[in-house]
C-alpha positions, -999 to +999 in steps of 0.1 A: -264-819+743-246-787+761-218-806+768-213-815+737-215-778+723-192-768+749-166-796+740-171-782+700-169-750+708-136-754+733-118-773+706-127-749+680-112-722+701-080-742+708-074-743+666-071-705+668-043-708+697-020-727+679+016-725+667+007-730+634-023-705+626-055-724+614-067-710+579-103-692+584-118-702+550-104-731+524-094-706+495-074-687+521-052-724+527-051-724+491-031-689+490-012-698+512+000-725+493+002-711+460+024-680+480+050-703+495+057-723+464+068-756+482+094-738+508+070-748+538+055-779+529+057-787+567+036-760+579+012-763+549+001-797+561-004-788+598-026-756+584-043-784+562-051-807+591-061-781+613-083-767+584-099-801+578-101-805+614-123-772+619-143-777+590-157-812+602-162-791+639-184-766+622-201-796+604-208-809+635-222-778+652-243-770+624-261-811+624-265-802+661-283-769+654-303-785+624-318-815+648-325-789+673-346-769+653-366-796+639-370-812+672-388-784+683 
C-alpha cells in the first residue's frame, strides 16, 4: 500500500508543475472560465483534465485512508 501512496502522491505533485496550472478547487475552473469568455478554450480543457484528473487522485487517497482506518 506505500507504494501506491507514493505513486498518488508523486502524480499529484507533478499536476502542480505543469505548463498549464491545475485549478485548486472546481469553482475556481469555473472562474476561470466565465473570466476568459471563450478566448482560451485550449487551455480551459487542459485545466479541466488536469482538474478532473486530481480530483479522481484525491478520491483515490481518501478510499485508501478510509479502508485503512477500518482495517484497524
Amino acid at each position: 500500500m506505500t507504494k501506491v501512496k507514493e505513486f498518488l502522491a508523486t502524480e499529484l505533485k507533478q499536476l502542480e508543475r505543469g505548463f498549464v496550472a491545475t485549478p485548486a478547487s472546481f469553482n475556481d475552473l469555473l472562474a476561470f472560465a466565465k473570466a476568459n469568455q471563450g478566448s482560451m478554450d485550449i487551455i480551459l480543457m487542459q485545466m479541466a483534465i488536469q482538474y478532473g484528473a486530481k480530483a479522481a487522485l484525491e478520491n483515490v487517497q481518501e478510499s485508501i485512508a478510509l479502508i485503512e482506518m477500518t482495517a484497524e
